[in-house]
N, C-alpha and C positions, 0 to 999 in steps of 0.2 A: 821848494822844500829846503827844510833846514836842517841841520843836524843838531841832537841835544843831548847833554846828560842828566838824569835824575838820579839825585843824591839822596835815599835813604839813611837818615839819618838815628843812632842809636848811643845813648849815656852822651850824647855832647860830640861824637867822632862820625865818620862817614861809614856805615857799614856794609852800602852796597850800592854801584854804580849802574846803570843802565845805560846804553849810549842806544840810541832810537833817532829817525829822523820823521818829522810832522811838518804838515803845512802850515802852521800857524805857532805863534808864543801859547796860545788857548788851548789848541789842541796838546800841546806837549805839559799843558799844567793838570790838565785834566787826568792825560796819563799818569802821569807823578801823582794826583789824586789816588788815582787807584791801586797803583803798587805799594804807595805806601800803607793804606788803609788808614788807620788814625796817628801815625807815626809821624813824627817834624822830618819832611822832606825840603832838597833844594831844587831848583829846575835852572841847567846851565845854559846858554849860546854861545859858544862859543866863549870869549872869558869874564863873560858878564852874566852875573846872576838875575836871571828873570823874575824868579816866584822864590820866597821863602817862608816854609811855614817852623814855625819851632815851638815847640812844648813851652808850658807856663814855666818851668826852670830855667837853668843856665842857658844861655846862649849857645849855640854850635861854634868848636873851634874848626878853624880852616882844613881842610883836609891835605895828607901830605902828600905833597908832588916830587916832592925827592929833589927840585931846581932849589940851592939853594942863594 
């Protein structure tokens, strides 16, 4: 099992985080499917971005972690 966060993505900024853990990179994309519904979502492991989906606009900027 692994732990993940799904990044809801909204205007280009992170607008809602979920922290869940799944057996699989697949199962935790699928979730991030669903939460988001058609919205650009990211799906994280730890600090490596697995899945990223993003609207035909601007790109997603980084979300802030406050490290700087």
């Amino acid at each position: 099992m692994h732990e993940y966060e799904i990044r809801i993505l909204s205007g280009g900024e992170t607008h809602l985080v979920v922290a869940e853990v799944h057996l699989s990179d697949v199962a935790a994309i699928r979730a991030g499917k669903k939460y988001a519904a058609d919205n650009p979502f990211e799906v994280w492991r730890d600090l490596q971005c697995i899945h990223r989906k993003v609207s035909a606009g601007r790109p997603p900027r980084p979300a802030k972690t406050g490290i700087a």
